[in-house]
C-alpha positions, -999 to 999 in steps of 0.1 A, spaced: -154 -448 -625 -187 -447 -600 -220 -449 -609 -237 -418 -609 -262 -397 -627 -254 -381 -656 -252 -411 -675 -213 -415 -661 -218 -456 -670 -182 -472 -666 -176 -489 -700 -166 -517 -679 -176 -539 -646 -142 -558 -637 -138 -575 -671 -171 -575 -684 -182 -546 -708 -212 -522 -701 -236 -516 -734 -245 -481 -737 -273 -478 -711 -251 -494 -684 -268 -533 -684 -243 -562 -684 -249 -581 -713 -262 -609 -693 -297 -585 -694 -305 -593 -733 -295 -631 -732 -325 -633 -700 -344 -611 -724 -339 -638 -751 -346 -667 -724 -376 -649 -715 -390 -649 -751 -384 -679 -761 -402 -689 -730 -435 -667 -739 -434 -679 -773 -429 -711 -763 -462 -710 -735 -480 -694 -762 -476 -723 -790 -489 -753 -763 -512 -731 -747 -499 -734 -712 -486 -700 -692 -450 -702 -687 -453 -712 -652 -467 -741 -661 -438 -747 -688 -411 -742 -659 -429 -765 -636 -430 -790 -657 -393 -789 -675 -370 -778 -641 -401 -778 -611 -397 -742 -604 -412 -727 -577 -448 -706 -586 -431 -674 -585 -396 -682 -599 -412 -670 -633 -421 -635 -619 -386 -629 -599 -371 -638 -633 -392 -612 -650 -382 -588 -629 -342 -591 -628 -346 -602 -592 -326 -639 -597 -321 -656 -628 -313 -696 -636 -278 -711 -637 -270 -723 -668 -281 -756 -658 -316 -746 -653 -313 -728 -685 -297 -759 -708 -327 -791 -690 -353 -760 -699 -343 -758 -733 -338 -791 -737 -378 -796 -723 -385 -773 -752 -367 -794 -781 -380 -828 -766 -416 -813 -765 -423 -796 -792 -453 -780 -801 -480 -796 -824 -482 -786 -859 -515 -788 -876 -501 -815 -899 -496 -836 -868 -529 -826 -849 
């Protein structure tokens, strides 16, 4: 089945299935990268450029073209920025 208005979504793109607005599920686990990223930024006070730049030296406007669906990370990227995250937590007041 074609794309098309209407709302005629296939249920399906080769073997991977299409939620009911026609995203891949890939879409909600950038969503969930993307948040963890903002809430991330917001507990050490940096933006989340900064955060990439400093776990997996992205590029100034990596952060932005993720944002916007045009690229996204490979699961490399993804597993040394989250591991940035654990090793560098933020500061709890008990530890400030």
């Amino acid at each position: 089945m074609a794309l098309g208005c209407g709302g005629n979504f296939p249920r399906a793109i080769g073997k991977f299935p299409v939620d009911e607005i026609g995203k891949l599920p890939h879409f909600s686990h950038m969503e969930q990268l993307i948040s963890e990223i903002e809430a991330y930024a917001r507990a050490v006070e940096r933006t989340p450029q900064a955060v990439l730049r400093a776990a997996i030296d992205a590029g100034g406007r990596e952060w932005e073209s993720w944002k916007a669906g045009r690229s996204s990370p490979t699961l490399a990227r993804v597993d040394r920025l989250r591991a940035f995250m654990a090793a560098h937590p933020p500061e709890t007041e008990d530890a400030a």
